[in-house]
C-alpha positions as CSV (number, residue, x, y, z in Angstrom):
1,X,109.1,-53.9,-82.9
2,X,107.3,-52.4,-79.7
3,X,110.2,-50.1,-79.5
4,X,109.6,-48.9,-83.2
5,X,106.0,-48.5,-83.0
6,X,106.7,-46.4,-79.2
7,X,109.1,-44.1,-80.7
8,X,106.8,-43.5,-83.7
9,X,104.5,-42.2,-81.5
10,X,106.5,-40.3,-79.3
11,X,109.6,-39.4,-80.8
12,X,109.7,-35.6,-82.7
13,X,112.9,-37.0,-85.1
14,X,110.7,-40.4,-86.3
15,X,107.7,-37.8,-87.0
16,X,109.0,-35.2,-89.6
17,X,111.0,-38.4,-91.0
18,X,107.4,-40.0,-91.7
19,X,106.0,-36.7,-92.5
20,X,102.8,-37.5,-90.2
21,X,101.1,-35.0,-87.6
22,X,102.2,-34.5,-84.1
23,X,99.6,-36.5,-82.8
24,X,99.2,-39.0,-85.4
25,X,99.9,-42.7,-84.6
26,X,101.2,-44.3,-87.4
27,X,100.9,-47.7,-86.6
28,X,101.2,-50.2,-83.7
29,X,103.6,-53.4,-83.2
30,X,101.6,-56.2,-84.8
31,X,101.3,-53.7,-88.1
32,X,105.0,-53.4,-88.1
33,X,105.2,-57.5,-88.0
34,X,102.3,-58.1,-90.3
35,X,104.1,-55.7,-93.3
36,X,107.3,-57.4,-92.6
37,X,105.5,-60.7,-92.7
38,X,103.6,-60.1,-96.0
39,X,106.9,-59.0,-97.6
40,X,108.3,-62.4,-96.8
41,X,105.4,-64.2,-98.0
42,X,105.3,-62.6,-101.6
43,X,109.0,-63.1,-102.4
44,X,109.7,-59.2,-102.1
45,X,112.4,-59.2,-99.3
46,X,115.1,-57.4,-101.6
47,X,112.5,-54.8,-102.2
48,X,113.6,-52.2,-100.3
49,X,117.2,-52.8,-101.7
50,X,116.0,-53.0,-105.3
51,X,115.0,-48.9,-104.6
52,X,118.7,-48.3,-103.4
53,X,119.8,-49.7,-106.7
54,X,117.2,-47.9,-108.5
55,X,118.2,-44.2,-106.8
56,X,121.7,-45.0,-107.5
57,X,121.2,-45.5,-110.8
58,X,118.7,-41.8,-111.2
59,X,121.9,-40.6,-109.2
60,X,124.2,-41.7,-111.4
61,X,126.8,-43.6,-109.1
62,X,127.2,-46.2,-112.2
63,X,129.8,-44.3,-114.4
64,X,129.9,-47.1,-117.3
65,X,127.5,-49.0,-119.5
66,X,130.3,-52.0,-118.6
67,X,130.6,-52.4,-115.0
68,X,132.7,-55.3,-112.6
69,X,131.5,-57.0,-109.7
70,X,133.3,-57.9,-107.1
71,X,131.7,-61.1,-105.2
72,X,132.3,-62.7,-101.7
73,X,130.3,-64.3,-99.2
74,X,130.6,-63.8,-95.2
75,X,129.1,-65.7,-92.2
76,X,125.7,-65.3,-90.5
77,X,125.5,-67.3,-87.5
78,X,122.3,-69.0,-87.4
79,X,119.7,-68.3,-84.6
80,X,118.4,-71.8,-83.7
81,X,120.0,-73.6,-80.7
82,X,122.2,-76.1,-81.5
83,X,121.6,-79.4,-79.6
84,X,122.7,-82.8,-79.5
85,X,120.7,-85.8,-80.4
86,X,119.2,-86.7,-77.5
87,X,117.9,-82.6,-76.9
88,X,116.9,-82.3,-80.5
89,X,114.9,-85.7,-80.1
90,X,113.9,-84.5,-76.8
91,X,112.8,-81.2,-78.3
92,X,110.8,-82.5,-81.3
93,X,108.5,-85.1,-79.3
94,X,107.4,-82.1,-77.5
95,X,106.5,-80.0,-80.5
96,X,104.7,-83.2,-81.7
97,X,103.2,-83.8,-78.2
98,X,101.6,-80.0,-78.5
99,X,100.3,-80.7,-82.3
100,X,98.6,-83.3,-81.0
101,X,97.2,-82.0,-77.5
102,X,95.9,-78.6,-79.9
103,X,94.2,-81.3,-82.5
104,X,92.7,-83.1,-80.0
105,X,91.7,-79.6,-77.9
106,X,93.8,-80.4,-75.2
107,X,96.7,-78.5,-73.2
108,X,100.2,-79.8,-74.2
109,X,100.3,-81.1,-70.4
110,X,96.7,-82.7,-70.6
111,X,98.1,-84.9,-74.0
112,X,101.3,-85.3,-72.2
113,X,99.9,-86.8,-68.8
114,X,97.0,-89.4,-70.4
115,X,100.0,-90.9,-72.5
116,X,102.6,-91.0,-69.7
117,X,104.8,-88.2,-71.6
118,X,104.8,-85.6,-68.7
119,X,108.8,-85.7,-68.9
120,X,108.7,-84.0,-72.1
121,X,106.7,-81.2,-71.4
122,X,106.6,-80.9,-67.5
123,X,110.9,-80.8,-67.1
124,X,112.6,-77.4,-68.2
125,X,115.4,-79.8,-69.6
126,X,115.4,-83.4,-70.9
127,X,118.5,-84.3,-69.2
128,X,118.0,-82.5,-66.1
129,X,114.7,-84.6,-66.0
130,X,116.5,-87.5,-65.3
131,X,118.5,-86.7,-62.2
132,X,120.4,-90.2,-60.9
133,X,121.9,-90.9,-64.1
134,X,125.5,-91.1,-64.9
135,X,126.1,-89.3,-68.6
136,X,129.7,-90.7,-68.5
137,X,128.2,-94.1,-68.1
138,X,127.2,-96.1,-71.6
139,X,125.0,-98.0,-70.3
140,X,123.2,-95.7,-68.1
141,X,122.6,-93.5,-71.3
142,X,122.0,-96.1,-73.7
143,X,119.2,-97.3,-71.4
144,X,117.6,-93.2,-71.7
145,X,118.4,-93.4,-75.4
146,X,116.0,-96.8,-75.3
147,X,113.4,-94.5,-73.6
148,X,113.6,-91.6,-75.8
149,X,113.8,-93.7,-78.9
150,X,110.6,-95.6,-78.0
151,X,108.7,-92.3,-76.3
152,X,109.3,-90.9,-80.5
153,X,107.8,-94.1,-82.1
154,X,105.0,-94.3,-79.7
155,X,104.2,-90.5,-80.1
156,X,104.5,-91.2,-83.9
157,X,102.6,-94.1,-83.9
158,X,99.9,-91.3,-82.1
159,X,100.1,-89.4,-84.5
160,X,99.3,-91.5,-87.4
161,X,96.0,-92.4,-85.7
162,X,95.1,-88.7,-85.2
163,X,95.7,-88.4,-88.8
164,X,93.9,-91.5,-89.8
165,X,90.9,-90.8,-88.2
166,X,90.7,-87.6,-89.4
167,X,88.6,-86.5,-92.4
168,X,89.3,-83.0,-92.9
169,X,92.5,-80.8,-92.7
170,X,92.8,-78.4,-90.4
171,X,95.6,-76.4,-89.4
172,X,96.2,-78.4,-86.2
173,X,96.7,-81.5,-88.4
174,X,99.1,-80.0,-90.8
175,X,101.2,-79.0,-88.1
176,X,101.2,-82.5,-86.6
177,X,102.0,-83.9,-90.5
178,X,105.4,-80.7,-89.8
179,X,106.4,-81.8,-87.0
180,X,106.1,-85.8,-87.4
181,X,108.2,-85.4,-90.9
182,X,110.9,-83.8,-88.7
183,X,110.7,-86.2,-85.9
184,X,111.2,-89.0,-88.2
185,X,114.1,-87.0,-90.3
186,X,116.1,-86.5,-87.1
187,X,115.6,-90.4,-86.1
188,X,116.7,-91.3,-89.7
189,X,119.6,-88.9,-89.5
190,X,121.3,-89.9,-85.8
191,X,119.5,-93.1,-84.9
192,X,120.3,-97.0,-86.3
193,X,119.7,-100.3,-84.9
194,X,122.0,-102.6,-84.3
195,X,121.9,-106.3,-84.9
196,X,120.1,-106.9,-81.2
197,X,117.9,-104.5,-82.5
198,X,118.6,-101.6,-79.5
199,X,118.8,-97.9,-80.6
200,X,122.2,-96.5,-81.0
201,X,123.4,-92.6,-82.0
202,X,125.0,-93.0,-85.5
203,X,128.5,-92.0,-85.4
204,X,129.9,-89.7,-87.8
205,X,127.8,-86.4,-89.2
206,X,125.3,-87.0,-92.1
207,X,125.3,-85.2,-95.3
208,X,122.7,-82.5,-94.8
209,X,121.8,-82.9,-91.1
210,X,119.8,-81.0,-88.8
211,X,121.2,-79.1,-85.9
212,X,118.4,-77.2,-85.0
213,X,115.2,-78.1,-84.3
214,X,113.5,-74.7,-84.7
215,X,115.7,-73.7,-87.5
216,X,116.0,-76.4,-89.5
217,X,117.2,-75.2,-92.9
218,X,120.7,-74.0,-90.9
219,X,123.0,-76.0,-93.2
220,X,126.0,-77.7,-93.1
221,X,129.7,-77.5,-93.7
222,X,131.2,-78.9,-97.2
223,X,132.6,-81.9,-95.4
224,X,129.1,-83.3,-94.1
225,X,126.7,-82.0,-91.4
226,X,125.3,-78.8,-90.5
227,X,128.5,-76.2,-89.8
228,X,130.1,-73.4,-92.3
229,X,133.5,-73.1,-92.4
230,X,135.3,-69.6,-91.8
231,X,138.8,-71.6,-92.0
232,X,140.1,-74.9,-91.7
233,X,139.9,-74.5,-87.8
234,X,136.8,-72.9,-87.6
235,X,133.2,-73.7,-88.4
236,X,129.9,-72.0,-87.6
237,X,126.4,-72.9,-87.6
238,X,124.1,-71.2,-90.2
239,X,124.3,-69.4,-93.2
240,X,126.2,-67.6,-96.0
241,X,125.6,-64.1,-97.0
242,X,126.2,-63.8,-100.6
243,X,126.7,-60.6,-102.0
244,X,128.1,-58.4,-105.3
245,X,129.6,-55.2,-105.0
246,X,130.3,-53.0,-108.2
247,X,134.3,-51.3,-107.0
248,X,134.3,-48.3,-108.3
249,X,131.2,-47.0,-106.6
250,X,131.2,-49.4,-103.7
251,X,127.2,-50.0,-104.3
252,X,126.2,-53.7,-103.3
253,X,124.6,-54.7,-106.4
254,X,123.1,-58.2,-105.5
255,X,122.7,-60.3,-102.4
256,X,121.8,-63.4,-101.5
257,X,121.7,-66.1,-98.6
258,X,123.3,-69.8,-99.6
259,X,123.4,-72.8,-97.5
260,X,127.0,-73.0,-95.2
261,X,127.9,-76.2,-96.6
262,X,128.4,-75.2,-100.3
263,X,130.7,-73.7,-102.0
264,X,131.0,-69.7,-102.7
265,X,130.6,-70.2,-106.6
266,X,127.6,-71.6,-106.3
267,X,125.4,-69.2,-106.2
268,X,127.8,-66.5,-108.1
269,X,125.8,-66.9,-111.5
270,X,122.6,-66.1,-109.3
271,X,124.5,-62.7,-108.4
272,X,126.1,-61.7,-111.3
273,X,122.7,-61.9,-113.1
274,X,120.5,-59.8,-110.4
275,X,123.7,-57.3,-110.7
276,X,123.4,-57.1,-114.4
277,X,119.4,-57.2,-114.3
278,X,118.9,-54.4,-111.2
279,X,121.3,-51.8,-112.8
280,X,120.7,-52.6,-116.2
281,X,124.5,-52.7,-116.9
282,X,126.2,-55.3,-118.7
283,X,129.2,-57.5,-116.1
284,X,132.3,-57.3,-118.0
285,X,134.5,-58.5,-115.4
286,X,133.3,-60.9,-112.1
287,X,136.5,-60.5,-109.9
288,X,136.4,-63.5,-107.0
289,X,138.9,-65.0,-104.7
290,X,140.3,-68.5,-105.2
291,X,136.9,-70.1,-104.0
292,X,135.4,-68.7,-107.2
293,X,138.6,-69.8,-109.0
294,X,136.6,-73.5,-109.8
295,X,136.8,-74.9,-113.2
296,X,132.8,-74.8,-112.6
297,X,132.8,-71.5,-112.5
298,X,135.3,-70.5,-115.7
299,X,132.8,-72.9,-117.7
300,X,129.9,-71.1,-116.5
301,X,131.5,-67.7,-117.3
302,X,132.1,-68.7,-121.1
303,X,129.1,-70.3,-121.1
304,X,126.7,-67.1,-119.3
305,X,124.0,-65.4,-122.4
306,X,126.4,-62.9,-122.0
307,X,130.2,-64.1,-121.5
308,X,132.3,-62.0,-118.9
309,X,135.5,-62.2,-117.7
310,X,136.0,-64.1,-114.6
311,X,139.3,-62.6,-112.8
312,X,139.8,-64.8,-109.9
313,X,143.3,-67.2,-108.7
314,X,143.2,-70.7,-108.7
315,X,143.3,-72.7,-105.9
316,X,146.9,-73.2,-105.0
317,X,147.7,-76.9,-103.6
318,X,149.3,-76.5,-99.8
319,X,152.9,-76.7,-100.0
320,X,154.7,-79.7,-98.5
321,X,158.2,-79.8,-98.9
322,X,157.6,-82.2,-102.2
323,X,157.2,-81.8,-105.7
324,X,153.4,-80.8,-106.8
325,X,151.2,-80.9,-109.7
326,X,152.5,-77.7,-111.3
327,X,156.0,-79.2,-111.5
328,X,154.8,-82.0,-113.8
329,X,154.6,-81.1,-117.5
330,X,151.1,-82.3,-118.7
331,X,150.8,-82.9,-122.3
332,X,147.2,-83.2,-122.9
333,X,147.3,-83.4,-126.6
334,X,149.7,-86.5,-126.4
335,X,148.5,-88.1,-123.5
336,X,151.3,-88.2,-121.0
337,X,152.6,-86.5,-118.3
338,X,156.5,-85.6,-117.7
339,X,157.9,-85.9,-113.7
340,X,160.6,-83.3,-113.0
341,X,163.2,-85.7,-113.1
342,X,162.3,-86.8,-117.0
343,X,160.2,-89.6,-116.4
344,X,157.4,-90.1,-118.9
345,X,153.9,-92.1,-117.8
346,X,151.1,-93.3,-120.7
347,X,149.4,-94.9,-118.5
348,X,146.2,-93.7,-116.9
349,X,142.5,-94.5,-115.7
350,X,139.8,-92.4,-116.0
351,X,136.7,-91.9,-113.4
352,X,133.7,-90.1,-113.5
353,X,132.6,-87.5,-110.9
354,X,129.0,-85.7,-110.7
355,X,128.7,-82.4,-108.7
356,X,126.1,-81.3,-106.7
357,X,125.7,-78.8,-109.5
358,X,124.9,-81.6,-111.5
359,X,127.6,-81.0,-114.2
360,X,129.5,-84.5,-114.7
361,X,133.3,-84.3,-114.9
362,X,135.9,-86.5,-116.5
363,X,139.5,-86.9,-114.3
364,X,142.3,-89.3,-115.3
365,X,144.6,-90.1,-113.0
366,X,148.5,-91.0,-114.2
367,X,150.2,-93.5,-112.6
368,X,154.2,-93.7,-113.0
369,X,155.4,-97.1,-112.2
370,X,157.3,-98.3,-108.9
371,X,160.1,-99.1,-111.4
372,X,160.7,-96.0,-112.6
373,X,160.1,-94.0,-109.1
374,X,162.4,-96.6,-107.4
375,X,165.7,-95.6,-108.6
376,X,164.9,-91.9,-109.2
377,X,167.6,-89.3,-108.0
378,X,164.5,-86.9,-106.8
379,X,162.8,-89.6,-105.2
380,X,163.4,-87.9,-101.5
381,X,161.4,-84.6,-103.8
382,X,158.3,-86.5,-104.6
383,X,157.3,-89.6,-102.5
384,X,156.9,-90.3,-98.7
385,X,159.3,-93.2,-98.0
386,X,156.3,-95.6,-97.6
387,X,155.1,-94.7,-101.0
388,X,155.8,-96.7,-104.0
389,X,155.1,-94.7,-106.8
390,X,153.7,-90.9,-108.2
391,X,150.4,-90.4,-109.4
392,X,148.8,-87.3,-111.1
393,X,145.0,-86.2,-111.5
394,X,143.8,-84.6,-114.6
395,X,140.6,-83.0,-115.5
396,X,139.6,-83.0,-118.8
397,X,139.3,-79.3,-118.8
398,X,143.2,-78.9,-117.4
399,X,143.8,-76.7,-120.5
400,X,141.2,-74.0,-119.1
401,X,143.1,-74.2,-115.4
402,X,146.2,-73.8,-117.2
403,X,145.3,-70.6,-118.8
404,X,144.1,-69.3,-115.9
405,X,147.5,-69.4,-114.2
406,X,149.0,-68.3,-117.1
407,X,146.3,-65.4,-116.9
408,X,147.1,-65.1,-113.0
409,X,150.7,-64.4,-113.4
410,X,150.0,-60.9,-115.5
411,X,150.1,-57.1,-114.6
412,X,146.6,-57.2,-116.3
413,X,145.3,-59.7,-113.8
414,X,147.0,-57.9,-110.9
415,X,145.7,-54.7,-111.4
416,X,141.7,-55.7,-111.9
417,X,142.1,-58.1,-109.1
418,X,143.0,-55.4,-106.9
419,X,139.6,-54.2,-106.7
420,X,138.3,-56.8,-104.7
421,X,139.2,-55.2,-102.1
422,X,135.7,-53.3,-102.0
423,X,133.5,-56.1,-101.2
424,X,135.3,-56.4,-97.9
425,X,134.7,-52.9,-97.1
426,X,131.4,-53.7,-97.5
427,X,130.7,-56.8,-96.0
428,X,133.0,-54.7,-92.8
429,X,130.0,-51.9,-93.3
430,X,127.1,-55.1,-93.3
431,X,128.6,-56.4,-89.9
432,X,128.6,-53.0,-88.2
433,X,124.7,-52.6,-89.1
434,X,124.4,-56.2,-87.7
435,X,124.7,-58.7,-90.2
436,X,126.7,-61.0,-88.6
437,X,123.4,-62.5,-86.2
438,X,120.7,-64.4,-88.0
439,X,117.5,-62.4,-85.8
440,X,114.9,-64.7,-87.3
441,X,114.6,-68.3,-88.5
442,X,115.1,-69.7,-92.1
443,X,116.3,-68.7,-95.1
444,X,113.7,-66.7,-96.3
445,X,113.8,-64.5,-93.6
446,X,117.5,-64.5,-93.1
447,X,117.8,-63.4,-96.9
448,X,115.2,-60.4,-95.8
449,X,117.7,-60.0,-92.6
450,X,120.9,-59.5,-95.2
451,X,119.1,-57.5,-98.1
452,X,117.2,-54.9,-95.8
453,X,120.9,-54.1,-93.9
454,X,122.2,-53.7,-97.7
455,X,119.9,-51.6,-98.6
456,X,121.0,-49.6,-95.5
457,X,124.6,-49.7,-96.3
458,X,123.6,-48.3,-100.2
459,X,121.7,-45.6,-98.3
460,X,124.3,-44.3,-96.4
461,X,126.5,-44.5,-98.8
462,X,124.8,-42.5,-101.1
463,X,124.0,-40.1,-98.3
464,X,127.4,-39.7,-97.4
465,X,128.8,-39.0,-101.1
466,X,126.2,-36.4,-102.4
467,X,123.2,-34.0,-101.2
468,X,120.4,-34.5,-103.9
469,X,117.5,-36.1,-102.7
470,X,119.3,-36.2,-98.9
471,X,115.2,-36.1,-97.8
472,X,114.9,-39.4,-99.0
473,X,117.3,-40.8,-98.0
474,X,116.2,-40.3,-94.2
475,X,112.7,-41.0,-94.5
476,X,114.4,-44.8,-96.0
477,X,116.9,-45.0,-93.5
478,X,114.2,-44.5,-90.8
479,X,111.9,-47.2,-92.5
480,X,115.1,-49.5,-92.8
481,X,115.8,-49.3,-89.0
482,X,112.2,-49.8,-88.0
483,X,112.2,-53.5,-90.1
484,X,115.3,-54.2,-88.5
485,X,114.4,-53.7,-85.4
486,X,115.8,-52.1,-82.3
487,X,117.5,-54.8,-81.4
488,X,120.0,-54.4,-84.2
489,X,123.6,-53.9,-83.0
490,X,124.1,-50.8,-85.4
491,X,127.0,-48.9,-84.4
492,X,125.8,-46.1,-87.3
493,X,122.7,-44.6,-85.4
494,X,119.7,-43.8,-88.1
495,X,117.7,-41.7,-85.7
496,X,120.5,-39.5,-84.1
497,X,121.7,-38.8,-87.4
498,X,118.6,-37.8,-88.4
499,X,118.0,-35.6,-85.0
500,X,121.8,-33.9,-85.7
501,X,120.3,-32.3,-89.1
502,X,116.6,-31.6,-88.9
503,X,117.0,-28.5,-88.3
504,X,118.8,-27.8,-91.4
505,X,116.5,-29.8,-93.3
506,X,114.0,-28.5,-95.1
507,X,111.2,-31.7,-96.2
508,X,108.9,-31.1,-99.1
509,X,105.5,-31.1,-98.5
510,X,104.7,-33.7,-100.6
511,X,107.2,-35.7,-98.9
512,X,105.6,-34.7,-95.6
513,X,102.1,-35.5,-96.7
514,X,103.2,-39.2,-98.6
515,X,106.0,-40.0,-96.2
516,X,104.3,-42.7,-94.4
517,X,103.1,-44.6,-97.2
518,X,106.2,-44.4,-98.7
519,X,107.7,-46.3,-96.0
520,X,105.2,-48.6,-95.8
């Protein structure tokens, strides 16, 4: 930001982009925050990329009333630290000690030193604080765990008072109400007594649970706690960028930031309504890969205001060596399913399952007896040799995943699926202007993070492709790089490119004389 506001003083190339005098000083650091700030706070951090989509659409870059999407999601690496209980703990009391050391107009060390909590604030690290102990001794850490655990509830039991004694809200105590909620939500999440009643780290990774104390809505992978997952091997702390790109133009249509630990097709209906509601085109075809391949997200498709097609593989089970799912003959109008080797089963039990979608789903699973898979010729095809019998889940919309691979297996399917290969040029493009790094903390601000650099990538993509309105595009692409800050790991430099033509660019006047405020 002090960068920005420096090289709109001083630099010739930010000046005619701004259309503002020589000497003029357009506006200073803590102006550049505040805008960027306020944006935030009023829900308008796709603004910016809402007018790419609007100058692509006067441009005419949508060819067709009927457009497809093409969705995916990518990773953004979260910017809080990640720490392990005892630092996160560690690093909470102190926040907590400095809410209550402002309320009570103190210094952080002043609050920390009449309550014998110096250890806290005084030590540049928690652990380093406590120099004779052994970490690969249990005992020696269970004994700091005791301290840290009772150092919280003290400080909490502080707090309450503070609170209690109170009679009007402040700011001071509404940061100590913050910071005491999170204190107690990272106790509840990592710490349990046990039947002596002594503290001890919960083992095992909590649905939901914090890794960051300063960024605590980094979320968590599918299988509990707070990672992503990029592949079965490896996971990441942070976010998902969520984004829609329409193929044939390669314009990112929608975007959005999801939680890690979901899945991608959650949050697909979100994008394939902004798409359809920002170009004011109507989705014929949503093509996905297998993560958007979900029964939930076929249903949701038939049942959108408007129904589109949703070209996207099912998930294929890993192959084994044995005999799976797809090599039994289900025969859902008679009940019964068929093994390879002519077997038939009847028999079943069904089971409810609720998503975190909230749609309720009904699976029966077929059970063929130990009887009929002892003797089978094709036993060595199906079963391990310490299993006893087959058994085969069902959903009660299996007729719907059987049309899709039915669907899957055509020319038709082939040749509109090939066009998902533009949302990963685009998500490439996204990671060159710096995507990839969460710069700020939260969702909120992540989300303005990931729209603001896809507005860039529209920009430049429209600049690259045609010459009308080229003026605007650099007075935008200017403003884009000063809310992104200098810091931004942008291989595609805004400024130079700007320098490199100036002085075959001829700016309007009324550009010149409204350029500022059209950044602003």
């Amino acid at each position: 930001d002090e960068e920005a506001a420096r090289r709109a003083k001083l630099d010739l190339s930010w000046k005619v982009a701004l259309g503002i005098e020589l000497m003029e000083v357009p506006f200073v650091k803590s102006v550049l925050c505040e805008f960027r700030n306020k944006l935030i706070l009023h829900k308008q951090q796709k603004r910016f990329f809402d007018l790419s989509l609007k100058h692509a659409r006067t441009q005419g870059f949508f060819k067709s009333r009927n457009i497809r999407i093409a969705l995916d999601t990518t990773p953004i690496f979260g910017r809080g630290a990640v720490e392990d209980t005892y630092n996160m703990l560690a690093e909470a009391l102190r926040l907590l000690i400095s809410a209550l050391g402002a309320f009570a107009h103190e210094s952080a060390e002043e609050f920390a030193t009449h309550h014998d909590l110096k250890r806290y604030v005084m030590a540049k690290s928690f652990k380093g604080s406590f120099e004779s102990i052994d970490w690969d001794n249990p005992d020696e850490r269970q004994s700091v765990l005791d301290c840290l655990v009772a150092d919280c509830e003290r400080t909490l039991l502080l707090a309450r008072e503070a609170l209690t004694d109170s009679t009007q809200e402040s700011p001071e105590s509404a940061q100590i109400v913050k910071v005491s909620t999170l204190l107690r939500r990272l106790l509840a999440q990592d710490v349990e007594r046990t039947n002596t009643g002594a503290p001890k780290i919960i083992e095992g990774v909590a649905q939901d649970r914090i890794v960051s104390v300063h960024d605590t809505e980094m979320p968590a992978r599918p299988a509990g706690g707070r990672h992503g997952r990029k592949s079965v091997s490896q996971c990441f702390n942070g976010y998902k960028g969520a984004l829609a790109v329409e193929p044939s133009s390669q314009i990112i249509t929608a975007v959005d930031v999801i939680p890690a630990n979901v899945q991608d097709s959650q949050g697909a209906q979100a994008l394939i309504e902004e798409s359809a509601e920002k170009t004011g085109l109507s989705v014929e075809n949503v093509i996905g890969d297998g993560a958007y391949g979900t029964i939930e997200a076929r249903l949701d498709a038939q049942e959108a205001k408007i129904p589109y097609a949703l070209v996207a593989p099912v998930a294929q089970f890993p192959h084994t060596g044995r005999f799976t799912k797809e090599d039994f003959h289900i025969a859902l109008e008679h009940s019964e399913v068929r093994c390879p080797a002519g077997e038939v089963t009847r028999t079943s039990t069904p089971r409810k399952e609720k998503k975190r979608t909230g749609r309720t789903f009904v699976y029966r699973t077929y059970r063929f007896s130990p009887k009929q898979c002892g003797a089978c010729t094709l036993r060595s095809q199906c079963l391990k040799e310490t299993t006893r019998y087959r058994s085969v889940l069902v959903h009660e919309h299996e007729g719907l995943v059987n049309e899709a691979k039915a669907f899957q297996r055509t020319d038709v399917f082939r040749a509109i699926y090939r066009a998902r290969v533009a949302v990963e040029h685009r998500i490439a493009r996204l990671m060159r202007f710096g995507a990839r790094n969460a710069r700020y903390f939260g969702s909120s601000k992540v989300l303005f993070q990931f729209a603001m650099t896809a507005a860039l990538a529209n920009l430049t993509l429209m600049a690259s492709q045609t010459q009308n309105g080229l003026s605007l595009f650099f007075v935008l692409t200017l403003m884009l790089a000063l809310l992104l800050e200098k810091r931004s790991r942008m291989r595609y430099d805004a400024l130079s490119f700007i320098a490199s033509v100036r002085t075959r660019l001829q700016i309007p006047d009324a550009l010149k004389r409204g350029g500022s405020q059209l950044a602003f």
